[in-house]
C-alpha positions in Angstrom: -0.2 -21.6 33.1 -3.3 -20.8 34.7 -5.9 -18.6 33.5 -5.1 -15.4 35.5 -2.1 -15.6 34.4 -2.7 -15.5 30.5 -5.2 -13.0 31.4 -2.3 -10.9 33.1 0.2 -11.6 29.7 -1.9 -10.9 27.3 -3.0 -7.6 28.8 0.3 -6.6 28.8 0.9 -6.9 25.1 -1.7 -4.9 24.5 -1.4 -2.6 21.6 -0.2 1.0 22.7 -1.1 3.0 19.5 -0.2 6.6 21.2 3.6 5.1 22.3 3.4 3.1 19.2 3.2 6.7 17.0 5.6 8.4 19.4 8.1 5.7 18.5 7.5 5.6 15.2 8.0 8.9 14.7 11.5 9.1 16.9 12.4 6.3 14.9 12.9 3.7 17.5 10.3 1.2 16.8 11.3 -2.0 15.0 9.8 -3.0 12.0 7.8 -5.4 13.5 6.3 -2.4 15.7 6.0 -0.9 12.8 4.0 -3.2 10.6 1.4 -3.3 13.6 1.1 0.6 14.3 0.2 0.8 10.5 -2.0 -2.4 9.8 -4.1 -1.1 13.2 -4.1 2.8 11.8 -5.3 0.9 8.1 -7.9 -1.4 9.7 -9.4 0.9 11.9 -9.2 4.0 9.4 -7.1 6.3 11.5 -4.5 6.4 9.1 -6.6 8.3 7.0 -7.4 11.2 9.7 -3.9 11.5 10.6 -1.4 13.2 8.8 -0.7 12.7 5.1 2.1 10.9 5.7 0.3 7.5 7.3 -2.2 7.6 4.9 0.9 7.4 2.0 2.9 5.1 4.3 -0.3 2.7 4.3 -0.9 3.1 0.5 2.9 2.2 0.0 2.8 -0.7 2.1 -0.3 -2.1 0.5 1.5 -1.8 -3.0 4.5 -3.7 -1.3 2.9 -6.3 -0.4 3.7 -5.5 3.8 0.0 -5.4 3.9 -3.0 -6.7 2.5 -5.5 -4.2 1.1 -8.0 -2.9 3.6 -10.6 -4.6 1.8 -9.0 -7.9 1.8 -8.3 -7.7 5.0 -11.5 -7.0 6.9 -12.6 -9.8 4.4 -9.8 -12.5 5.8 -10.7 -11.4 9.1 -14.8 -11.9 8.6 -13.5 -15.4 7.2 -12.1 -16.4 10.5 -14.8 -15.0 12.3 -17.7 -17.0 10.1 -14.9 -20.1 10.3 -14.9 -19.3 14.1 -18.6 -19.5 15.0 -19.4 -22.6 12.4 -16.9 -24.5 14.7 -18.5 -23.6 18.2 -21.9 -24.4 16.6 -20.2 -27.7 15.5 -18.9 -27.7 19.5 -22.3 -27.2 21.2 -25.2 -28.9 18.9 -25.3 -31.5 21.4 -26.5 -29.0 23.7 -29.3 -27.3 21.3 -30.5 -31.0 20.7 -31.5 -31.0 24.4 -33.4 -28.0 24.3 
């Protein structure tokens, strides 16, 4: 596949978080939809400013086990991010030796 078309595919999987609400809330979105509408409104805080039934719906789901704490979270994802950069450091020393 070439590159403008992964460009092209991922764009349109793109997360729609006003259609992803309106779904939600006319109770058509699968409970895959689901878990992302609520693990985006938890990670970027929204859930919090919205009504008082996402921030609940978040708390519940955390207790579940449908998603990991906020704080756990932003710490997984910082972990992949560190793990992320240490491996293109790996990838390019040959090219900071140069310099």
């Amino acid at each position: 596949m070439n590159k403008k078309k992964q460009i092209a595919e991922k764009m349109s999987k793109k997360f729609d978080l006003v259609e992803s609400i309106m779904a939600h809330e006319d109770g058509s979105l699968d409970e895959k939809g689901t878990r992302r509408l609520f693990r985006h409104l938890q990670r970027t805080g929204l859930g919090n400013k919205l009504q008082g039934h996402y921030g609940r719906t978040i708390a519940t789901m955390e207790k579940s086990g449908y998603l990991k704490p906020r704080k756990e979270a932003l710490e997984s994802k910082l972990d992949r991010f560190n793990k992320k950069n240490k491996d293109i450091n790996k990838s390019t020393k040959h090219l900071n030796d140069k310099f």
